[in-house]
MIFI-309905 format. One record per residue (C-alpha): y, z negated, x; residue in one letter; chain; residue number from 0. Coordinates in steps of 0.05 Angstrom, whole numbers. Example, Ala and Ser with C-alpha at 12.3 -4.5 7.8 and 13.67 -1.06 7.14 Angstrom:
       yy       zz       xx   rest   kette    nr
      -90     -156      246      A       A     0
      -21     -143      273      S       A     1
This chain:
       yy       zz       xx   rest   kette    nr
     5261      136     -787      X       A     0
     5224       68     -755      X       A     1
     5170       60     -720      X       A     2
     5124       -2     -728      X       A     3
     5055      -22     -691      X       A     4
     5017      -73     -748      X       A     5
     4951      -96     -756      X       A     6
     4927      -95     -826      X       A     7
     4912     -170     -847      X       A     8
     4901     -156     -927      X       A     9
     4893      -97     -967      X       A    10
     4929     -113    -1025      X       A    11
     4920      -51    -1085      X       A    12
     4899       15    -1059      X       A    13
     4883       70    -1114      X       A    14
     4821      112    -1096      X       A    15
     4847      171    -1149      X       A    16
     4908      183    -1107      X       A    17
     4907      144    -1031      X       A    18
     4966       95    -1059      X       A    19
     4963       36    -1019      X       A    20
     5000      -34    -1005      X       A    21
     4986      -74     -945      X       A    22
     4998     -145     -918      X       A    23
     5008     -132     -853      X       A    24
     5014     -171     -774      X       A    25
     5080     -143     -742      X       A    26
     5109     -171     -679      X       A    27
     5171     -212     -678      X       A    28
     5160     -217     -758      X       A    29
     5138     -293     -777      X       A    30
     5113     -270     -849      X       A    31
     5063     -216     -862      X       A    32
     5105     -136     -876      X       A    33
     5085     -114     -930      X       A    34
     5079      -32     -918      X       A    35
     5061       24     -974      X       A    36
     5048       85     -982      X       A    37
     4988      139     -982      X       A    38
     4946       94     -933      X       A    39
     4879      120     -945      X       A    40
     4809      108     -900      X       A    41
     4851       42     -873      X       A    42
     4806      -19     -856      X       A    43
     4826      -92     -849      X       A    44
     4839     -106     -775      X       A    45
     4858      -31     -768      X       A    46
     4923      -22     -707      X       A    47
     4962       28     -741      X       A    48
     5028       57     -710      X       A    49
     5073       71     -782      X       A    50
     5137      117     -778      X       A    51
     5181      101     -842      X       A    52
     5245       61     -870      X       A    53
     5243       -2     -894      X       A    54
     5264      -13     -967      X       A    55
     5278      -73    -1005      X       A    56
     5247      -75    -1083      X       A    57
     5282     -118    -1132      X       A    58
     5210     -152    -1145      X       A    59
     5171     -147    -1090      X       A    60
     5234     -159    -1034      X       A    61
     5232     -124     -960      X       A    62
     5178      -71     -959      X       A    63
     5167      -11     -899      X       A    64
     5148       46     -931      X       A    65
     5109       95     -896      X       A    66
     5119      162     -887      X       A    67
     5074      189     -835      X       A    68
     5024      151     -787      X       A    69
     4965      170     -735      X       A    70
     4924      209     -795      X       A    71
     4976      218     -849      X       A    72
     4996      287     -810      X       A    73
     4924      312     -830      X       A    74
     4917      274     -900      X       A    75
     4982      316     -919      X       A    76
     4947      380     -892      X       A    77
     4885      364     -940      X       A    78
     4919      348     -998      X       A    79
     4964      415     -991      X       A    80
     4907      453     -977      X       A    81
     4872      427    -1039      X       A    82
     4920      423    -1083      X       A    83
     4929      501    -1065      X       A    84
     4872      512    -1095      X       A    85
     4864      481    -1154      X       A    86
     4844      405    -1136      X       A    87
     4877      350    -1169      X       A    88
     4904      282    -1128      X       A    89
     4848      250    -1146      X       A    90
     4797      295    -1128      X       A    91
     4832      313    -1067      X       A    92
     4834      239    -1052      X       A    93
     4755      235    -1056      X       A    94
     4749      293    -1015      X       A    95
     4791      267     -954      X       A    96
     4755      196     -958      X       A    97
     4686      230     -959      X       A    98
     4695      284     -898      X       A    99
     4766      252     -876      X       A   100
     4785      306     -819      X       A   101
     4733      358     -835      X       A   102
     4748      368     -900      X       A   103
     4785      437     -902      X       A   104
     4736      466     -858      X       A   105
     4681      435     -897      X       A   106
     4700      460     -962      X       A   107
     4717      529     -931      X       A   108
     4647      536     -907      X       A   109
     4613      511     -972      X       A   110
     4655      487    -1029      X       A   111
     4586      469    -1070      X       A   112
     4572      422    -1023      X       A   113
     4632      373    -1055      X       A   114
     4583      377    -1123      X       A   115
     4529      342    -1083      X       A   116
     4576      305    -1048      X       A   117
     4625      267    -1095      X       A   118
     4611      238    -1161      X       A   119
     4652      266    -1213      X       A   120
     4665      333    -1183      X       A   121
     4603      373    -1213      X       A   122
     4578      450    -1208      X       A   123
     4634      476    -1249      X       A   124
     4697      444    -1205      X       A   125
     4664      466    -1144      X       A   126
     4654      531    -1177      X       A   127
     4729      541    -1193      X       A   128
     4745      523    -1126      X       A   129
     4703      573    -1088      X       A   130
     4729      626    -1140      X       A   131
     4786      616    -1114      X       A   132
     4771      612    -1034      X       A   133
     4734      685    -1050      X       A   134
     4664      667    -1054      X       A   135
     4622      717    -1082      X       A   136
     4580      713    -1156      X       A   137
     4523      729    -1120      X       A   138
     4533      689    -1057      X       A   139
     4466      641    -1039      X       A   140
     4501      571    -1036      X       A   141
     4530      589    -1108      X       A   142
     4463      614    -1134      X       A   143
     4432      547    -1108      X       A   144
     4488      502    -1136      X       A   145
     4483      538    -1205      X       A   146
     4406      532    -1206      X       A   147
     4408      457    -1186      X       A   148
     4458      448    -1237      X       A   149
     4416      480    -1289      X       A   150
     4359      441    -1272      X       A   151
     4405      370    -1277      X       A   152
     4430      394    -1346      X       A   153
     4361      396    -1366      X       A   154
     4341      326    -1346      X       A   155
     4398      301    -1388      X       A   156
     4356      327    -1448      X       A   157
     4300      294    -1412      X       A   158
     4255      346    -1378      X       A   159
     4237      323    -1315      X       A   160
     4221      402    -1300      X       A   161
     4233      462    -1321      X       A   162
     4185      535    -1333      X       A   163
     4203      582    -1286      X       A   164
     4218      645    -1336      X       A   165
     4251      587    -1376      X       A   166
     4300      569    -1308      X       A   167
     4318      638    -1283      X       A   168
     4342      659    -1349      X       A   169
     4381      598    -1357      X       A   170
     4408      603    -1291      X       A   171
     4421      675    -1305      X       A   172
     4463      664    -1361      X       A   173
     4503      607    -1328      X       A   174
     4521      649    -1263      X       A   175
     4524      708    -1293      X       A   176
     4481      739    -1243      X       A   177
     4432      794    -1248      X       A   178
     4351      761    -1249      X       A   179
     4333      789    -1193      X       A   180
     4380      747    -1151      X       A   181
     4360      684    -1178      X       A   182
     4290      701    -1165      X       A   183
     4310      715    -1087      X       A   184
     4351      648    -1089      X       A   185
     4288      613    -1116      X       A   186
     4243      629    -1070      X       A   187
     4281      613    -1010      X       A   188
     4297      537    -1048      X       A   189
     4230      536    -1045      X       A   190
     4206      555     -975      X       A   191
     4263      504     -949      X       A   192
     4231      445    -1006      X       A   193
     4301      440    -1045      X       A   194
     4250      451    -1105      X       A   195
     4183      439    -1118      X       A   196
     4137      486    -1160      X       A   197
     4072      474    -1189      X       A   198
     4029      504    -1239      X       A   199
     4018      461    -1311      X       A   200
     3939      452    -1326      X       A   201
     3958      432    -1394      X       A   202
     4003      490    -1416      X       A   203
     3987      571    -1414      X       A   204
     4029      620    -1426      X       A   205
     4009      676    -1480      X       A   206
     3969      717    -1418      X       A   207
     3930      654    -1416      X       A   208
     3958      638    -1350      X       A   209
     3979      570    -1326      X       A   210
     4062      559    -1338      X       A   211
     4092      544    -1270      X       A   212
     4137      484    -1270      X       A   213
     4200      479    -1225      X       A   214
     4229      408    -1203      X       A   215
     4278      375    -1171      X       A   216
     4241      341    -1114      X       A   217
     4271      268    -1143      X       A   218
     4242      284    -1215      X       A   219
     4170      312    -1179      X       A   220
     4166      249    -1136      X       A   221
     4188      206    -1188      X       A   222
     4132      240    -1241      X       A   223
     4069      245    -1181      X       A   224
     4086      167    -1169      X       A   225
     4088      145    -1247      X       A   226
     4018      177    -1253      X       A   227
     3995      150    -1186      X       A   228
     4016       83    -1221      X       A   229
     3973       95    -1286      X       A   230
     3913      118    -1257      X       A   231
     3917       63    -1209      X       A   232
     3919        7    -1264      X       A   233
     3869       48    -1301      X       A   234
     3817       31    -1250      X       A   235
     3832      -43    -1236      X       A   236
     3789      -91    -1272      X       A   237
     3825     -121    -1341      X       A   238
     3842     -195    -1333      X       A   239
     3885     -202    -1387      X       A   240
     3856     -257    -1435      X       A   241
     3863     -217    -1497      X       A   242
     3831     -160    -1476      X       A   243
     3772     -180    -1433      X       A   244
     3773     -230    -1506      X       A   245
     3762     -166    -1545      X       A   246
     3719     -137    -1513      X       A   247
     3668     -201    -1507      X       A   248
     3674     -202    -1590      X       A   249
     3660     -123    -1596      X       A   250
     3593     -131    -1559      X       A   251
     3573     -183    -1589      X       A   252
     3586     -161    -1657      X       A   253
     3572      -91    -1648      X       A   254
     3640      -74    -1683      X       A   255
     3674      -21    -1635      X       A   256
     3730      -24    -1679      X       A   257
     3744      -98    -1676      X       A   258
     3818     -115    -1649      X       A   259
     3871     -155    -1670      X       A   260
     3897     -177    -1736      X       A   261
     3959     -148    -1752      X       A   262
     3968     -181    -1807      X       A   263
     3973     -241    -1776      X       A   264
     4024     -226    -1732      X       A   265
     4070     -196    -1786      X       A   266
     4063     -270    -1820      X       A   267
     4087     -299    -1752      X       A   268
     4141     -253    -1737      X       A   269
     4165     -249    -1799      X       A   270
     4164     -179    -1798      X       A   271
     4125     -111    -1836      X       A   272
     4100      -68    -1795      X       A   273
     4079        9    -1823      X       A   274
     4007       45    -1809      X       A   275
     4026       73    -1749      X       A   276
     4060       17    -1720      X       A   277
     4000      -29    -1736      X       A   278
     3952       32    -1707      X       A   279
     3999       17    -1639      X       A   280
     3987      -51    -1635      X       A   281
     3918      -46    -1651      X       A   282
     3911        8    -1592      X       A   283
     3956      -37    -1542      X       A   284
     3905      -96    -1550      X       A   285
     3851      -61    -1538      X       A   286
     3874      -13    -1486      X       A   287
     3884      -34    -1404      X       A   288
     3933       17    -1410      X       A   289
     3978       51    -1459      X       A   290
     4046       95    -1454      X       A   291
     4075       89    -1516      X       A   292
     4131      138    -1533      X       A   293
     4189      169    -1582      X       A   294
     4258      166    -1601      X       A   295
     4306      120    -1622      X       A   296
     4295       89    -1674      X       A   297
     4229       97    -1682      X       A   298
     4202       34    -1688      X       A   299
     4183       29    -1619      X       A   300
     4210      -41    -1608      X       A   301
């Protein structure tokens, strides 16, 4: 084994799935820049690093140093082990290390959810496996709260911004397989500390007649309370737009509230044939300061 002290000049290729890394690097006494590899991660250009290795020469690539352990590789090995021990691939174990570097094993002893939050790509279910496997309870709180955040995310993919609260704890119920009454206790205290936001719908009742409570994701809340904030707001400006304010002029003058725009003159101009409820859209978008028009795919939108 060698010893080298280098500056990095260049980072050539470095793999974020595994830590693999190639260098151009300063060494003393060496005219040309020494090329060193190995698993270099969390290195920065104008990093001092003191590498223990052998030098090597590749039939492609000539004299290389390859490195076998340097000032953090001791504790990158000790993640990766640790890890890997429990289920975490290279790459994953990779992402971990670069995101808490030498806290990780503690970090992911104390709360291996945390890493779902954390690191793109490793979601509710990896974390899940992981603290199965460090002994973490079913029933244990930062579980209960991953599993009802995840539940919550799976539901925006299907594009609810929220979610009813009977509707959520029995979801979450079935996910964790965990008795109700624990995701109930697991809810309320997400709430008291604002990881979710509940309100009561003034548009929907449940069969009592009561008002359905709503649970969000603070993001998806925010995010809702603003887009409103931004309707109501342009529904009380005055209307300058030129077709409009042109509309309206015409309709009180001619007493026609119904008077908008011709539709068939715009099919004749576009080229293009346009069914009743499209036409009823663009009949309501010129005459309306503001409009949210919505559906699916393919539903004529455009």
């Amino acid at each position: 084994m060698m010893k080298i002290r280098c500056v990095v000049e260049r980072i050539t290729y470095q793999n974020p799935e595994n830590g693999y890394t190639i260098l151009k690097c300063r060494v003393k006494d060496y005219t040309d820049l020494v090329p060193v590899i190995g698993n270099l991660l969390d290195v920065n250009v104008g990093s001092v690093l003191l590498v223990e290795g052998n030098w090597k020469v590749d039939s492609k690539y000539g004299r290389q140093f390859v490195a076998e352990s340097w000032e953090r590789q001791k504790e990158i090995k000790n993640v990766m082990l640790f890890l890997q021990d429990h289920g975490v691939s290279t790459s994953f174990a990779a992402k971990i290390y670069k995101q808490y570097g030498n806290d990780s094993i503690p970090t992911v002893k104390e709360n291996p959810y945390r890493l779902a939050d954390d690191i793109w790509g490793i979601g509710f279910k990896t974390a899940d496996q992981i603290a199965e496997k460090l002994g973490f309870e079913k029933n244990s709180f930062v579980r209960l709260r991953s599993g009802i955040m995840y539940t919550l995310s799976e539901l925006s993919n299907e594009g609810h911004v929220y979610a009813e609260k009977k509707q959520l704890i029995k979801a979450a119920s079935a996910l964790l397989e965990a008795e109700e009454e624990y995701i109930i206790m697991t809810m309320e205290e997400m709430l008291a500390k604002e990881d979710l936001i509940q309100e009561k719908t003034i548009h929907k009742m449940d069969a009592e007649g009561n008002a359905i409570e709503a649970i969000y994701l603070p993001p998806f809340y925010y995010a809702e309370i603003g887009v409103a904030g931004k309707l109501k707001k342009l529904a009380a400006l005055p209307a300058t737009d030129r077709l409009w304010t042109g509309l309206m002029k015409a309709r009180a003058e001619s007493g026609n509230q119904s008077l908008s725009v011709d539709v068939g003159a715009i099919e004749k101009k576009v080229g293009m044939t346009y069914d009743d409820v499209q036409r009823d859209a663009i009949r309501r978008a010129a005459t309306a300061k503001v409009m949210v028009l919505t559906g699916g795919p393919g539903t004529g939108k455009t």
